[in-house]
N, C-alpha and C positions, 0 to 999 in steps of 0.2 A: 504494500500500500504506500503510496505517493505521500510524504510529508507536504504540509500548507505553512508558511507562515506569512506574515506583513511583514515589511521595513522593522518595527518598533520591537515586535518580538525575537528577530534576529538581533539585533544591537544590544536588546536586553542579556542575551544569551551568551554573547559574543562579548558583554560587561562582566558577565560571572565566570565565564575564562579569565579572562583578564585579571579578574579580581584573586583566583586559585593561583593563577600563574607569578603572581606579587606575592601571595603568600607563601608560595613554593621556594619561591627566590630570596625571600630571606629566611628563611628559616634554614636551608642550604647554605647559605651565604652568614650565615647565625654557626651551622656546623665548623662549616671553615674559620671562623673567627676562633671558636672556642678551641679547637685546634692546634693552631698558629699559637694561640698564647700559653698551652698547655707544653708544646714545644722550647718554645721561650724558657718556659721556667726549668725546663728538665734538663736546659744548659746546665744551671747551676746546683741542681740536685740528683738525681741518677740518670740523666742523661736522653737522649731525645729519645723518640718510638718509630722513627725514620718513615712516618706518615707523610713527607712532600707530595706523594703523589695523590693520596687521597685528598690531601688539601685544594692540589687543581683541580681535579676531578671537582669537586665540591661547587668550587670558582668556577668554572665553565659552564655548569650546569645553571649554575643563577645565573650568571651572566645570559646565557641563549634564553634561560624562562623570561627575565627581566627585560631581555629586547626581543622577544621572539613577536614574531607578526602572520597573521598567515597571509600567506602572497599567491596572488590570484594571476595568471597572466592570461591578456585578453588573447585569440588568433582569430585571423579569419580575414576572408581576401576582402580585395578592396567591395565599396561601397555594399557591404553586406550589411548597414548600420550599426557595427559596433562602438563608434563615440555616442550614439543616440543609446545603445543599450548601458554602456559604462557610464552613462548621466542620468540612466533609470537608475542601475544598480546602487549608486552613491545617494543619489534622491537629491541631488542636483543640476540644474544646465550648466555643467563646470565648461566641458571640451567644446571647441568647433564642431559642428557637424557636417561641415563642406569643405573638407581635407581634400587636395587630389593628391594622386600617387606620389608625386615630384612632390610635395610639401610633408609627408607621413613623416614622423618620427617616432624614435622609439622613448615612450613616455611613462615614467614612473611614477605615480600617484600616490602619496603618502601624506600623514599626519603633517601638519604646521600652526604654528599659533599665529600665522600672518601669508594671506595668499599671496606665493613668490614663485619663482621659478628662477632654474637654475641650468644652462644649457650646457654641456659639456663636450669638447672637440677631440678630433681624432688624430690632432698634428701639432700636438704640443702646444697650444695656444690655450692661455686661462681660461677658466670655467668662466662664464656672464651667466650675470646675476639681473631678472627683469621685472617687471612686475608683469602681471597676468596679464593685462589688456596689451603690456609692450609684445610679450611674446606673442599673443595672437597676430599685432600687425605686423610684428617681424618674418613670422614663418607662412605667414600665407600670402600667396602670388593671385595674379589673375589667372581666370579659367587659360585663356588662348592660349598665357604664356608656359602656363602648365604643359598644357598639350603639343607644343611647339619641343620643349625640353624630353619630351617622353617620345615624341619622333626622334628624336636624336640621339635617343638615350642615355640622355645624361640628368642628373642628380638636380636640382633646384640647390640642396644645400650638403654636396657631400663632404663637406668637413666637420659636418656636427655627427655626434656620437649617439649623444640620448640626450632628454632633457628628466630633470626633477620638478614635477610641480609639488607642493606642500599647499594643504589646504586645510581649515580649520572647518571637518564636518564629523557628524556624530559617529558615522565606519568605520572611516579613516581614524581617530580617534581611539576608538574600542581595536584596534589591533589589525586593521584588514589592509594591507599593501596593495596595489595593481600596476600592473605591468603592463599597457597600453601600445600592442604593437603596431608597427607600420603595416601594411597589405601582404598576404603573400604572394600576389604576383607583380611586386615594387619591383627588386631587383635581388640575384642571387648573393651578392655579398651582406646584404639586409636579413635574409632567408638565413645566412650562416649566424647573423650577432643575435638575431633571436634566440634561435637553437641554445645558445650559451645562455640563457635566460630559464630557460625551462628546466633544468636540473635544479633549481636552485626554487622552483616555485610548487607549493603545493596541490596545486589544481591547475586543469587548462580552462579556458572556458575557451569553447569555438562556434565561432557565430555564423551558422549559416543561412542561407534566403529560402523561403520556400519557392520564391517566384523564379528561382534559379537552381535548381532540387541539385545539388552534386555534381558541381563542375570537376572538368577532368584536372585542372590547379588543386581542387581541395584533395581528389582521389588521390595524386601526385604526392599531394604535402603527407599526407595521411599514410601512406604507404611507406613514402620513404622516411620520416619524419620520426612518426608517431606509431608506426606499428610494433608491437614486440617491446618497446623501450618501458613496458612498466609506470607510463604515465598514468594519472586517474585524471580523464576529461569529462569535462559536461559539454554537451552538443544542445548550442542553444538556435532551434529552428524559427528566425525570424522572420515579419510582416505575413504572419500568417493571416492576418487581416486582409491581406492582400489579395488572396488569391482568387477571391469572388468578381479583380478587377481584369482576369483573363477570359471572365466566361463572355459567351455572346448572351445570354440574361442573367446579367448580375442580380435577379430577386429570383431563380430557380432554386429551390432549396435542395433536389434530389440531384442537379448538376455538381450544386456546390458541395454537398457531401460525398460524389464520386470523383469530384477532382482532388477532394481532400483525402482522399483513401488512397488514388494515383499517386500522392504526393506521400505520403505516409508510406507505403510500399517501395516507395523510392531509397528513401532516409532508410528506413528497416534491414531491408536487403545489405547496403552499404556500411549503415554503423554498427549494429549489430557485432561483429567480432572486437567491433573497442570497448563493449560494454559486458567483456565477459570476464570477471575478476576469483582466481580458485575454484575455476570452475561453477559459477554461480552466473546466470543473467541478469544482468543490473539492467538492462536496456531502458524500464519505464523510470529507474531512476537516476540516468545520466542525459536521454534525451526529453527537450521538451520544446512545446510550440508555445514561439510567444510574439509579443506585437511591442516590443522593445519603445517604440514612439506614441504609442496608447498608452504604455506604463507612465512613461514622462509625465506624460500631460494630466494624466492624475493626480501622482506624487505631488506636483507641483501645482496643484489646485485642489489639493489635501484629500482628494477622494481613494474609494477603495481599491485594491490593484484584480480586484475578480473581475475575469474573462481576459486577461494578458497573457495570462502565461506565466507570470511574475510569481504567484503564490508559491504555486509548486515548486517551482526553482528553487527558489528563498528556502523552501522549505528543507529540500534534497540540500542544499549546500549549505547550511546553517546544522544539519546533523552529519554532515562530514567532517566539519571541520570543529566545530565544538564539542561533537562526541569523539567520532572514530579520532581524529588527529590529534584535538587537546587530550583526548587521553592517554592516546600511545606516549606523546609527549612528557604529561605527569608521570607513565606509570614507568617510563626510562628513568626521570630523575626521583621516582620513587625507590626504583631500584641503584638508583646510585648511592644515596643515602645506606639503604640497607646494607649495603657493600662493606661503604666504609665503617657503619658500626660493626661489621663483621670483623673490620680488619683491625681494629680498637681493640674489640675484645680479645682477640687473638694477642695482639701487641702487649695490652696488660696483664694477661698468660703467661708470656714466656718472661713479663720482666721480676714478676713478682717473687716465683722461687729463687732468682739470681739474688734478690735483695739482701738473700741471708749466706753469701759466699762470699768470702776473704778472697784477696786481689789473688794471692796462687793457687787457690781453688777453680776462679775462673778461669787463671790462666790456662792451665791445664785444662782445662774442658775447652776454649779456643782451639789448642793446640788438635782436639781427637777431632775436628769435624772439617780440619784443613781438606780432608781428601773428596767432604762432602761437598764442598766449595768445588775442587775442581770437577766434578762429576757436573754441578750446573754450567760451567763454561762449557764441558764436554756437549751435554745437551742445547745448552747456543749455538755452539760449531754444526751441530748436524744439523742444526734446524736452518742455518744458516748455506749450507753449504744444499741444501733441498730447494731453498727459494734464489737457489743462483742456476740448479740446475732447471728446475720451473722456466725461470723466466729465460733462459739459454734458447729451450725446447721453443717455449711460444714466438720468441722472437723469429726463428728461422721458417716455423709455422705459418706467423702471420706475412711474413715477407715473402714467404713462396706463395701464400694464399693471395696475398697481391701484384704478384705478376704476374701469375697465371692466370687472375681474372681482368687484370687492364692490357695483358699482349694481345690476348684472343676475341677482342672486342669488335675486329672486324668481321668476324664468324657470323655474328650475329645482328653485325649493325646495319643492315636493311631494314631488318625486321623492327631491331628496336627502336629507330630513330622515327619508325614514321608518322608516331605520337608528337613527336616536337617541331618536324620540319613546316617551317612555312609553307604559305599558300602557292603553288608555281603556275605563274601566267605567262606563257611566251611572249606575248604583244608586251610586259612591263622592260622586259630586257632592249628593247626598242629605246628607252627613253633613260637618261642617267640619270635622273634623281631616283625612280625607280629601282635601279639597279643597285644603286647605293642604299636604300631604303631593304632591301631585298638582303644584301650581304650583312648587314647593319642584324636583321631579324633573324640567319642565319647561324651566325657568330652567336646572339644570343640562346638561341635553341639550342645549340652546338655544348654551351656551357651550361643550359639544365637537367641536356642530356648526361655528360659528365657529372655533373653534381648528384645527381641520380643514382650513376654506376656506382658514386663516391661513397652516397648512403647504403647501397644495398650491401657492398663490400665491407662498411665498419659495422652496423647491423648484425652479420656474422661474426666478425671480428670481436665485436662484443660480447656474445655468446661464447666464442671459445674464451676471450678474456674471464669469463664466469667461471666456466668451466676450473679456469688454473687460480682464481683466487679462492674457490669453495672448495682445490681441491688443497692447498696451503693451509685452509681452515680447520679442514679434515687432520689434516697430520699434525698439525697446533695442536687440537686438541690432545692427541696420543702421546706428544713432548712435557703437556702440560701435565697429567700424570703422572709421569717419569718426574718431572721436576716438584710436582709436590710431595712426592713420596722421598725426595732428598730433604726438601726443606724442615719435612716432618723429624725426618730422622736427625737433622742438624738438631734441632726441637729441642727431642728425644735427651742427646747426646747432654746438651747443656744442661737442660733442669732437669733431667732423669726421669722426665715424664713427657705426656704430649702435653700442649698450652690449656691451659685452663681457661673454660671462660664460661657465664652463663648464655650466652646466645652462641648458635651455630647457624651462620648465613646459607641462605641456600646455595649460593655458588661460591664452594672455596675453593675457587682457580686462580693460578699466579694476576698477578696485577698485567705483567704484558699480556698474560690469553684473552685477556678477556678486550683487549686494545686489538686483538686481530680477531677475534671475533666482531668486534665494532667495526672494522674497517672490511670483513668479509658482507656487512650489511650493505653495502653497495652494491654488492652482488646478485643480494636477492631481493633488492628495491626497497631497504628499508632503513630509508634515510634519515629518517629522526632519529630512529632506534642507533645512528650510526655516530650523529650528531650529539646524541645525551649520552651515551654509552662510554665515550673514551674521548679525552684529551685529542685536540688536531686528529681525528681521526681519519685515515689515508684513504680518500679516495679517485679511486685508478681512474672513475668514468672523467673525472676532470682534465686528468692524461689523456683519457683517450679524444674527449672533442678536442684538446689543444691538438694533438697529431692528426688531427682528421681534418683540424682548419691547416695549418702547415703544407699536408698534402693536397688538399685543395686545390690553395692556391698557388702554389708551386705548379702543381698538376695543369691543372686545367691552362694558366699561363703562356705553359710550354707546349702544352698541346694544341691548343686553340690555336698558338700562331704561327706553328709548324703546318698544322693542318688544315686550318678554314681561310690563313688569309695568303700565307706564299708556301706552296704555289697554286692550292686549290682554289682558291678566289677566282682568279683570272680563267684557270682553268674551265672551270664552271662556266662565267659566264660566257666562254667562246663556244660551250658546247650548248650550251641554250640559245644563244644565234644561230648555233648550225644546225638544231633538230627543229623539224616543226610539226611535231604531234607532242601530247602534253606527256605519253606513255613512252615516249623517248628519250623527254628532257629527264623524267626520273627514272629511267636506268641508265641514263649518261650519268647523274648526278651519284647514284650509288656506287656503280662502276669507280669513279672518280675517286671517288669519297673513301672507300671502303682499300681502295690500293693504297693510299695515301695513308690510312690509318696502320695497313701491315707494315707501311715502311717505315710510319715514327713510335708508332705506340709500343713492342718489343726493349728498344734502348729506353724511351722514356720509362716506363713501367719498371725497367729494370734499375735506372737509377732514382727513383721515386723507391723501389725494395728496399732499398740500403736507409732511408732516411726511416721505414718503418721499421726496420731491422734495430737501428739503432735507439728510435723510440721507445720501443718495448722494453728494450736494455735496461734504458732510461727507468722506464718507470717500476721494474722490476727491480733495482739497485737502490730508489728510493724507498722502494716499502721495504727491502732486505737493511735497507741503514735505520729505519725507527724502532722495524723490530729488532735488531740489534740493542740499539739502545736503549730501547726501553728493559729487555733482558740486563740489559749491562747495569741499569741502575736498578733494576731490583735485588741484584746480590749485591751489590755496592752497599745498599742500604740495608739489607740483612746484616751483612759485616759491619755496618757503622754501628747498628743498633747494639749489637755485641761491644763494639770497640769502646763506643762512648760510654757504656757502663763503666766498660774499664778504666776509663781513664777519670772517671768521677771517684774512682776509689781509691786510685792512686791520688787524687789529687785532697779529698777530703774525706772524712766518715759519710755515708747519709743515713739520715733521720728514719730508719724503714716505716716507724708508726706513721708520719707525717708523709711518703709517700704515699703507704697505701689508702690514705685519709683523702690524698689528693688524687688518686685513680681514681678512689670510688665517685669521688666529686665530676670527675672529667667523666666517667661511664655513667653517672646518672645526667648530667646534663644533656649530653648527647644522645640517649635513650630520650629525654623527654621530648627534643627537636623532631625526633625522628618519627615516634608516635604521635606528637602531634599531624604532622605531616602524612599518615598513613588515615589517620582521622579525617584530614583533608579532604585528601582524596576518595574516600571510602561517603564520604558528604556528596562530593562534587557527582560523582556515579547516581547515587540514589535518588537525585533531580529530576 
């Protein structure tokens, strides 16, 4: 069943997120405090509990609750009315709604205590600062000249980046971000900086026309874009008001219900596989029909949003992201909390029996657990020397997987080009502006063809990248037993027993596993869990769009100008002078085209290999250096933990009554944060 709500009751809902997520953040941010100062003092009394890492942990986690937003990014090709729906959704006339393609930017929407905007360039030139009405009349042209630029194919302003608007409205406000993109059929380098937007946002919303049921641009985007990649989209079917204005009697009501089922069957057939989440059909609650400019005109004249489409929406994405999201979110830094009280209790375990051992008593016990020490190097080294051969394997993998799919492209580039290739008129090649107009639209087809091949190749590429981080995960995990059953017996060795404590966390795996488990959640799309889970948590997929933009445009660069303009340009058009049937100029044109491709795509593909070769390396050497060191400082600080006893008793008596007075202080304090906090959430659920 389809959720309903208004404006007022999502904001309300989206206030008591807000309001969990502040108290989440200090109360974590309350753990880390007591912490730090608990450390402080164990300077000068039996020494620290070599908690650093729990403390960041701690600090990260409030920090993301504390600035956390959910971010919305808008898609959807040009004049589909998505400024017109993103000034329903906010419940203001904020944006233009007469954008052309040459004037789209990509536009940020967020909270401000003062309407500003803030434009940001792509060639080193300082950000401008404007006010709202400036940026309106700065960024928008006249229609002609609009269209005169997009003949030509050039940019109205391509040195601007993005802009930031901030605006002081009730959404924005209670936590909601948007991400306002240009068209998808603006231009492919715009197509690319999107892309890098959407990892980073927790919803799509795509806005499509009913009076325009699934252009082959959106099939395109959708396919290569968005399929497989683990997004969660809402598919918002717009002016479906509209469609009554194609019938030849706009008051038939059995017409207008057969065109709306045409059009319904349209959408279904098509979205249908994005709406299918664990095996589950979400269909009736990711797409929906709406009249995005009826909504408007309501909102803004305080009426109800029934028969828009609006309700439902509201409703579906108000329990997305206030339940399913805010609570994945709470229930990571729920679980980070419980961690570190795990690791507390553990910590004032092993320090408390030490309390009552004279300095060569300890010594001696340091000295029996040296060999346990290196048996956890030993277990770095392999673990290490696994994620070199890993990533050796995938590199050589994904670099043959990409020559052998961009040499062999002429095989099939008849076939697959004939979606992109312009219109062919013999009589236009008669006249030079045509001809130019012609090579012009060419060249650009040329390049979304490749962008295409680009995506279906990293697509896989991803995939197998899954593959090698879930399988590092897997063996993580089988290291991390081996290493806790050392640490145990280190334990063991010192106090003569295991540690003591009244709480047992439910996960007591070393501090770095659980930091490759957090970084293996990129893998299986579960980015929050990746983000509250562990400190800078390593994700590969950000590697892989920087190599994918890289090869791009490297790629296509060098291929486009090998290929479409010297010598195939010319070529081309002599051979469209010289055939005159339209079924000749396009097997002159493939002919052409398709030899031209065997003779540069081979070397190119081949040295485009090496940069993938060497990327993977890359990113493969970066995760193998954090899990290194993250390994490397947890025995560090095992050993410290030990050391700094010692040298607290070399250096003074301690007070044992007066520690253990002050564990118990620091383990109750910390116990009360944390069930408050479980409290919390266990409220925020039962809503």
């Amino acid at each position: 069943m389809v959720c309903k709500a208004e404006p007022q009751v999502f904001i309300n809902d989206l206030q008591r997120v807000a309001t969990a997520r502040t108290g989440f953040a200090g109360r974590l941010g309350k753990m880390a405090e007591l912490l730090t100062q608990a450390e402080r003092e164990g300077e000068h009394t039996s020494g620290q509990l070599a908690l650093i890492q729990d403390i960041e942990n701690l600090r990260l986690a409030s920090k993301n609750l504390r600035e956390g937003v959910f971010r919305l990014l808008v898609l959807g090709d040009m004049k589909r009315g998505k400024s017109t729906f993103l000034n329903a959704l906010i419940g203001e006339d904020l944006l233009p709604r007469n954008v052309t393609a040459c004037t789209a930017l990509l536009t940020i929407v967020c909270f401000g205590p003062q309407k500003k905007v803030t434009v940001y360039f792509t060639n080193g030139i300082q950000p401008e600062s404007l006010s709202f009405e400036g940026f309106k009349r700065r960024y928008t042209i006249d229609p002609k000249e609009a269209k005169r630029l997009e003949e030509q194919g050039k940019q109205a302003f391509p040195d601007v980046d993005y802009a930031i608007v901030e605006y002081p409205l009730p959404l924005l406000e209670k936590g909601v971000e948007i991400v306002d993109s240009p068209g998808l059929n603006d231009t492919e380098e715009r197509n690319e900086r999107v892309l890098n937007y959407i990892k980073n946002c927790h919803a799509i919303l795509f806005v499509q026309s009913a009076t325009q049921p699934y252009t082959r641009g959106e099939r395109r985007y959708l396919e290569d874009y968005i399929k497989d990649r683990g997004f969660t989209v809402f598919f918002l079917i717009n002016r479906w008001d509209e469609i009554k204005g194609g019938l030849t009697d706009k008051d038939d009501p059995v017409a207008l219900r057969a065109a709306e089922e045409d059009i319904r069957t349209v959408f279904k057939t098509n979205l249908s596989e994005y709406c299918v989440v664990d095996g589950k059909d979400l269909y009736e609650e990711r797409v929906f029909e709406i009249s995005a400019l009826n909504a408007l005109r309501q909102l803004l004249n305080k009426l109800p949003l029934a028969g828009t489409g609006f309700p439902e929406f509201m409703g579906e994405l108000n329990n997305f992201l206030t339940k399913e999201r805010a609570s994945s979110e709470l229930r990571q830094a729920k679980a980070v909390a419980r961690q570190v009280y795990g690791n507390l209790q553990e910590a004032i375990g092993r320090r408390l029996p030490l309390l009552d051992k004279n300095v060569e008593e300890l010594k001696a016990s340091l000295q029996t657990v040296e060999p346990e020490f290196g048996k956890l190097v030993g277990i770095r080294d392999a673990f290490m020397r696994e994620i070199q051969n890993v990533g050796a394997q995938q590199a050589d993998l994904l670099a043959a997987s990409f020559y052998t799919h961009f040499s062999a492209l002429d095989k099939t580039f008849e076939t697959d080009f004939v979606r992109y290739q312009p219109q062919l008129k013999f009589l236009d090649f008669l006249q030079k502006k045509k001809r130019q107009q012609f090579e012009t639209a060419l060249l650009e087809a040329f390049n979304k063809y490749l962008n295409d091949q680009i995506a279906a190749w990293s697509r896989k590429a991803e995939q197998q990248q899954e593959k090698a981080f879930l399988q590092l995960a897997s063996s993580a995990a089988q290291y991390a037993v081996s290493y806790k059953e050392v640490t145990n017996a280190i334990t063991k060795k010192v106090t003569g027993d295991a540690a003591s404590g009244t709480f047992v966390p439910q996960d007591r795996s070393p501090v770095w596993y659980r930091w490759v488990a957090a970084a293996a959640s990129f893998a299986s799309g579960d980015f929050v869990g990746a983000s509250m889970a562990a400190s800078s948590a390593f994700n590969w997929k950000n590697v892989a769009v920087n190599v994918t933009g890289l090869i791009l445009v490297n790629f296509i660069s060098i291929v486009a100008l090998h290929t479409f303009l010297t010598p195939i340009g010319g070529l081309i058009v002599t051979a469209f002078l010289g055939a005159g049937q339209a079924e000749m100029q396009r097997r002159k044109f493939f002919e052409i085209a398709k030899r031209e491709l065997a003779k540069t795509l081979p070397q190119m593909a081949q040295k485009q290999s090496m940069v993938v070769h060497q990327a993977v390396r890359d990113c493969f050497s970066t995760y193998e250096a954090e899990v290194v060191r993250r390994m490397n400082e947890d025995i560090q600080a095992q050993r410290a933990e030990l050391d700094n006893l010692l040298e607290q008793k070399q250096a003074h008596e301690i007070d044992r009554d007066a520690e253990i007075k002050r564990f118990n202080n620091l383990n109750s304090a910390i116990l009360a944060q944390w069930r408050s906090l479980e409290d919390s959430y266990d409220s925020l659920l039962a809503v």
